[in-house]
N, C-alpha and C positions, 0 to 999 in steps of 0.2 A: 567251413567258410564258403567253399563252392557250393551246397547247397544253400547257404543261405541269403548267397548272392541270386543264383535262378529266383530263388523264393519272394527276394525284393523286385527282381525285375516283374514276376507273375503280378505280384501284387500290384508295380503299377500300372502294368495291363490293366487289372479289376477296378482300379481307379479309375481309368480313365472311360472302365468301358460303363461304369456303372453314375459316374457323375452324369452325363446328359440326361439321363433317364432320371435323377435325382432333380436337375435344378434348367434342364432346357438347354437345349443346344447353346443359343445366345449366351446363358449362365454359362455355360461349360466354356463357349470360346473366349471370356472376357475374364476365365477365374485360369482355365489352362492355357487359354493361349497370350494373354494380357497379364495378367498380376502373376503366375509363377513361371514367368520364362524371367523377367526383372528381380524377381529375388533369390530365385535356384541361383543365380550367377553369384551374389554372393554370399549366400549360406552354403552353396557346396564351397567355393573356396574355405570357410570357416571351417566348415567339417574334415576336410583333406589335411589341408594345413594343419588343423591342430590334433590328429590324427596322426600325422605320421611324426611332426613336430615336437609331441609329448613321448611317444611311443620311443622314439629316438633317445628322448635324454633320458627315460624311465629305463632302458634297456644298457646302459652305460652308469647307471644310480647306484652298481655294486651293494645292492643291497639296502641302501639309503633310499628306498623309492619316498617315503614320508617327506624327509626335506625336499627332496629334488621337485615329487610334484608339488606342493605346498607352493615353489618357485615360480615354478613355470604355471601354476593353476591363477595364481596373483595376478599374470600378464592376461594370460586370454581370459578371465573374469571383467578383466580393465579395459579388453581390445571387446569384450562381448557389449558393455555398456556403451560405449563410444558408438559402434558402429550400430549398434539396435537405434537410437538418436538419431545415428545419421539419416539410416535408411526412414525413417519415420517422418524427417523435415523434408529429404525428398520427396516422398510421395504425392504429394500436389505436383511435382514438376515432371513426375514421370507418366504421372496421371496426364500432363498438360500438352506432353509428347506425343503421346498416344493418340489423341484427338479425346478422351472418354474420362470426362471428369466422374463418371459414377464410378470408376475404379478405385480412388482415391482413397474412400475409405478404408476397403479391404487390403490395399496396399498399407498405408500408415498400420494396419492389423496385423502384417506381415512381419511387421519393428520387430513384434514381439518373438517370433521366430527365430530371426536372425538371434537374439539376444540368450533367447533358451538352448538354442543350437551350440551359442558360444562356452555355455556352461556345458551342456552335453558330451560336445565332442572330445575335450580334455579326457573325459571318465574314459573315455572310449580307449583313447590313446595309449591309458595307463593299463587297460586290459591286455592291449595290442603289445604293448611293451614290455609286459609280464607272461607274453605268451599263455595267455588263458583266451586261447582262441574259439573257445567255444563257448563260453560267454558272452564272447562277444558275437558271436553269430546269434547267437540264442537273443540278446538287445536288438540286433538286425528283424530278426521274424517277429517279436514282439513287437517290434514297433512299427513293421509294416502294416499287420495287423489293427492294431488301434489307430493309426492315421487313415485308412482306410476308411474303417465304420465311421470315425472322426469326421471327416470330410464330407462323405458321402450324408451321414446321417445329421446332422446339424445343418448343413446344406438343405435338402431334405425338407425338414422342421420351419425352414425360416421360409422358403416357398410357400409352406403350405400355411403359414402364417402370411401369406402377403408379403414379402418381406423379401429384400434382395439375395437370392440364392451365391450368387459370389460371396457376400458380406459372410453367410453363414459357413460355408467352404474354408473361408481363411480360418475364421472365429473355430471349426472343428480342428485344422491346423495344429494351432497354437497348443488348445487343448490336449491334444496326442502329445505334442512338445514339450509340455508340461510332464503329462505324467510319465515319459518315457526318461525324464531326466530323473526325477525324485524315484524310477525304478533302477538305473545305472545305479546311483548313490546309493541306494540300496544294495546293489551285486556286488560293488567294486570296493566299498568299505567294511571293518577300518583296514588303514595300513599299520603296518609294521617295522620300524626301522633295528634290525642288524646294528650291534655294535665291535663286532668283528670287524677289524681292517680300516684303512685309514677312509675317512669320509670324502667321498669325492667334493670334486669342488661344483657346488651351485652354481648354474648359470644366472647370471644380471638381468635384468630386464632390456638393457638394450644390447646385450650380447646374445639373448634369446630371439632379440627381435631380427638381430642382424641373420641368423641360421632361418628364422620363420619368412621374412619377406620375398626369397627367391621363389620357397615352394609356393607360395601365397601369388605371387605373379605368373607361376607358370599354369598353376590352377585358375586363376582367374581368365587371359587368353583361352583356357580349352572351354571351359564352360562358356566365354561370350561368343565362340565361333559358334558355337549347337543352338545361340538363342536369340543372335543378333538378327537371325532372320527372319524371325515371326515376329520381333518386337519392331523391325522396319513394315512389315506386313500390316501389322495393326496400326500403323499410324498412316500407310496409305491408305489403308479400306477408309481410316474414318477421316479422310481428307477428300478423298471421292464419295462416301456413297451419299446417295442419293436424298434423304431425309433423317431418319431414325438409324442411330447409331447401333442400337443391334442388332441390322441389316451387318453391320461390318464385325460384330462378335460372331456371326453366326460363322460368316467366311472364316475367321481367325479360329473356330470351332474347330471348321473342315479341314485347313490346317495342319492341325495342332493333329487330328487323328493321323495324319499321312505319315504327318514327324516321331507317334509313335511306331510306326513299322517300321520307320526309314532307320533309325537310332538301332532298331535290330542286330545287326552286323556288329558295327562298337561296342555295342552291352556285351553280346557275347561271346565275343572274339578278345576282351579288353586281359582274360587269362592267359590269352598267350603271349601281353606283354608282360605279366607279370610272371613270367618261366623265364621270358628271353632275357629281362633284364640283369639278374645275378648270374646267368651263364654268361652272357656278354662282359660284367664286371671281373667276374674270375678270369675269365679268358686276358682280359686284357691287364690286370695285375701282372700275370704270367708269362707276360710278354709274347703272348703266341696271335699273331699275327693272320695267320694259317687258319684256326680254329674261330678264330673273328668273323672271318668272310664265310665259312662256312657251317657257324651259328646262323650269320646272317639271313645266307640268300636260303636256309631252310626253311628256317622259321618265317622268312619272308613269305615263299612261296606256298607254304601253307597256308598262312593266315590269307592269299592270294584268292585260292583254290575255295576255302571255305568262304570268305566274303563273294567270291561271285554262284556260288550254291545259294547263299541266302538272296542274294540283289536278283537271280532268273527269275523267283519265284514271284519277288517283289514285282519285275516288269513286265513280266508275264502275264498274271492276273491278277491287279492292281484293285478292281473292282470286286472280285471274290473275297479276296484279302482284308479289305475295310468291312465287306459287308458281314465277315464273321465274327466281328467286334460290335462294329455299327450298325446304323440303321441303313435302311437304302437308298435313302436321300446322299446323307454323308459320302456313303461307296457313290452315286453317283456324279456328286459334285469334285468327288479329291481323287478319283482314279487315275486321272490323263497328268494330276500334279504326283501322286506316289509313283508312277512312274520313271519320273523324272527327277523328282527329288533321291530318289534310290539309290540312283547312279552315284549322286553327289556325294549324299552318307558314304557310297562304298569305297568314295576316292579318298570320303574321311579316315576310317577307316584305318587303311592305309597308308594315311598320314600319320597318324596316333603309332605304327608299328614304327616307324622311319623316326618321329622325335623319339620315341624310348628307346630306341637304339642308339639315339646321337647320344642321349643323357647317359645312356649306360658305357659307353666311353669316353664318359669325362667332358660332353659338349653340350652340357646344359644351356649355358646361354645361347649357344646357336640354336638349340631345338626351343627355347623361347621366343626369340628374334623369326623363327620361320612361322611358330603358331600364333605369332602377332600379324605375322605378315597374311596368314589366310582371314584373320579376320578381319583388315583390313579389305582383303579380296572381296570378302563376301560380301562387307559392309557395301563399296562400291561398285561394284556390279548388282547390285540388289538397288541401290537406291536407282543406279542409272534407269535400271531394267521397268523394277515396279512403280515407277512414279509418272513412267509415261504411259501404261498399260490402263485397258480399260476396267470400271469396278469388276468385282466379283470374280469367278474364275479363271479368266485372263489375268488377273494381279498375283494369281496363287500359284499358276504357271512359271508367271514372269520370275516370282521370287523363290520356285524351285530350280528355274534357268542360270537366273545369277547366282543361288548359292553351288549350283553344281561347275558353272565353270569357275568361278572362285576358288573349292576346292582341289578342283581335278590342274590347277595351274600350279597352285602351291605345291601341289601332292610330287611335280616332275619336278619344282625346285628342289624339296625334300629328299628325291629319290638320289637327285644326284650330289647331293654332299654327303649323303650314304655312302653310296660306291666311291666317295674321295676319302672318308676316313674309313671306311671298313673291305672296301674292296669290293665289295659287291652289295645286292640289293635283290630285287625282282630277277628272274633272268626273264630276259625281255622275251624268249620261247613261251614260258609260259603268259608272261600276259598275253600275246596273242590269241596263245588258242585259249583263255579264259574268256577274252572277250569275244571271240568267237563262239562259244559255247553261251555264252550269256545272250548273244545276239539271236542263235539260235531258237534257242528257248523261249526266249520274246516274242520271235517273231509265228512259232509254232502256237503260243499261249494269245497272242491275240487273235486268233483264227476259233477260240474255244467261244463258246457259248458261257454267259457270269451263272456261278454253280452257286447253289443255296449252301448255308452252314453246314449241312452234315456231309456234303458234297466236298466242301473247299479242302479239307485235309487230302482228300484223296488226290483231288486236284494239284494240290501243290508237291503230293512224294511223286506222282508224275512228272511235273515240270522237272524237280531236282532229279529225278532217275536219268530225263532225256538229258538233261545238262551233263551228269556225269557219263553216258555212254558218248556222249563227242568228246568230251576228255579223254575216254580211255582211248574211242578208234583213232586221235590225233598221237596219241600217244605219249600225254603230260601225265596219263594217271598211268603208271606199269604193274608188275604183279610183284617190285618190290615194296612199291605203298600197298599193294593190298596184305605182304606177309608184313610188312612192317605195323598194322592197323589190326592185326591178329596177335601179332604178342603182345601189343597196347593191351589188347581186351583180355588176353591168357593172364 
């Protein structure tokens, strides 16, 4: 499963870095940073939800998996049609939000996604639920792969035909969509049902719905906090610019590249919420109290320590960093915003650590109630920010400024109803000298000259080396994290 998460994340590196050069900057910022920040929001809801949703009752089916999914496969079949519809009838109105009616199409193209997705992620669940987890990794790397060529290469095709490069992007989508579902059905059938022992009881439809709608809202908040801010972005570019609207794809391009580095930290850091959360449940069954706070401020402070390893590097050489993906235009136009946006991710971050702690002591709706509340933050401070700001890179600024104080405000509400149900959190020693070392590192890394690709790797175990020799001479890193990081590896 952990490789085949790196392997999705790589992959959408190769997405992203391979789409401009497929369909044009302008394509790339009106298909990545316009039409799939609008519907990732709720096809991933789709996919989580009915991912852990199904997995859940498949895993309590006592052996009856056949009726029980049959159940629950009836609803999200029913929830996948409805909302594929929905999203299809919007599409002119989100299109109309945007400022960029020629999104429109490829958006309403999108329906179909959402719809195949809702048939998908079930099969998924059912794998999840039967612990055939390699299976399900194995659907994960298949299908990043086919969405990839999918994308890219139909995208591609419809360029070189004349033809709107976004339009072909979705339309490669869908396809991968298609055939990664009609391959699940393939892995995951037939079932089997056990006539041993009494049959559990099926859940209803609206007793399924009632268990599926909490995860369904707490998902939906995390994804619109990561995408509320390029789709406010995109709708000032094309409110400001100047003439020809992809003048303002191009910016939402630029963007869009920054937001894949910044997203770095969370993607990779998001295992160690998924360690922290069944030791915090156990702990807290157990009544131990003791072992709470000091789950906590561990795991805390590690995931700390590693998020500001990855953000030096980001702020450091912000322009190296793009330009080993992109081209030199992009590294030059989004460096002084990956910067900046950096910080935000990394306060994200450590938001994402602070709610799955609240949830893993039984404070689900509070850690819902706080990741509405950041998107809220973001929303308004992005709009205040980016709408009085001038076109073009001033707007890209403006709108890594508002979402990073957005975040980083939320992030000290969050910290402290942590240390109110768990006792502790962060120890506030170490953020210091994190951010002290993070500062450092910045400030040494923008005194460097911008290094070509085969430079930038070196460049960056540099920055991370000096980061970590101010940790150690402050002395937040000791030589019991370094034997403790040795029997990890023994």
């Amino acid at each position: 499963m952990l490789g085949a998460k790196i392997f999705f994340v790589m992959s959408g590196l190769a997405q992203q870095v391979l789409l401009p050069r497929a369909i044009g900057l302008a394509g790339y910022g009106a298909f990545s940073g316009r039409v799939l920040p609008v519907a990732s929001i709720l096809y991933n809801v789709v996919v989580a939800g009915s991912v852990q949703g199904v997995s859940r009752t498949i895993a309590r089916s006592l052996g009856h998996e056949r009726d029980a999914f049959r159940a629950v496969f009836r609803v999200h079949a029913k929830l996948a049609v409805i909302l594929g519809v929905l999203f299809a009838v919007m599409a002119p109105a989100f299109a109309w939000f945007a400022g960029a009616s020629h999104i429109a199409v490829p958006l309403a193209t999108m329906a179909l996604v959402v719809f195949l997705y809702g048939l998908y992620a079930p099969i998924v669940g059912l794998l999840n639920g039967r612990g055939e987890f390699t299976r399900q990794a194995a659907l994960d790397v298949t299908f990043a792969v086919i969405r990839t060529i999918a994308m890219v290469g139909v995208g591609w095709l419809f360029v070189r035909r004349a033809l709107p490069g976004v339009t072909g992007s979705a339309l490669g989508f869908v396809i991968a969509a298609a055939c990664i579902a009609l391959i699940a059905t393939r892995v995951a059938f037939p079932l089997r049902t056990t006539t041993e022992g009494p049959s559990p009881k099926v859940p209803t439809f609206s007793s399924y719905l009632g268990e599926l709608w909490p995860l369904a809202a707490a998902q939906f908040f995390t994804n619109a906090v990561m995408q509320v801010d390029i789709l406010l972005l995109g709708h000032f570019l094309s409110s400001h610019a100047p003439s020809d609207v992809t003048l303002a794809d191009e910016w939402v391009g630029v963007y869009r590249a920054c937001q894949l580095f910044a997203f770095l930290p969370y993607q990779l850091l998001l295992s160690i919420t998924q360690v922290l959360f069944p030791m915090l449940a156990r702990a807290r069954a157990e009544g131990d109290p003791a072992r709470i706070r000091l789950y906590v401020e561990r795991g805390a402070r590690l995931a700390a320590v590693a998020c500001g390893l990855m953000v030096s590097v980001l702020v450091a050489v912000p322009g190296s960093v793009i330009r080993f993906a992109y081209t030199a235009e992009i590294a030059a136009r989004g460096a002084h915003t990956l910067r900046i946006l950096a910080i935000g991710q990394g306060a994200y971050t450590m938001l994402a650590i602070a709610t799955t702690t609240l949830s893993s002591l039984g404070r689900e709706r509070l850690a819902s109630r706080i990741t509405l509340g950041a998107l809220l933050s973001v929303l308004v401070s992005c709009a205040l920010l980016t709408s009085r700001a001038a076109f073009g890179e001033p707007q890209l600024e403006a709108t890594a400024i508002g979402t990073s104080v957005g975040l980083a405000v939320t992030l000290l509400v969050a910290a402290r109803q942590v240390r109110t149900e768990a006792g502790g959190f962060i120890p506030l020693s170490t953020v210091v000298r994190v951010l002290f070392a993070v500062a450092v590192a910045a400030g040494i890394g923008a005194l460097a000259p911008s290094a070509g690709r085969l430079l930038t790797p070196l460049v960056a175990v540099g920055v991370a080396t000096l980061y970590l020799i101010v940790l150690a001479a402050s002395r937040e890193l000791t030589r019991a994290d370094a034997n403790a990081l040795r029997a990890l590896r023994d």
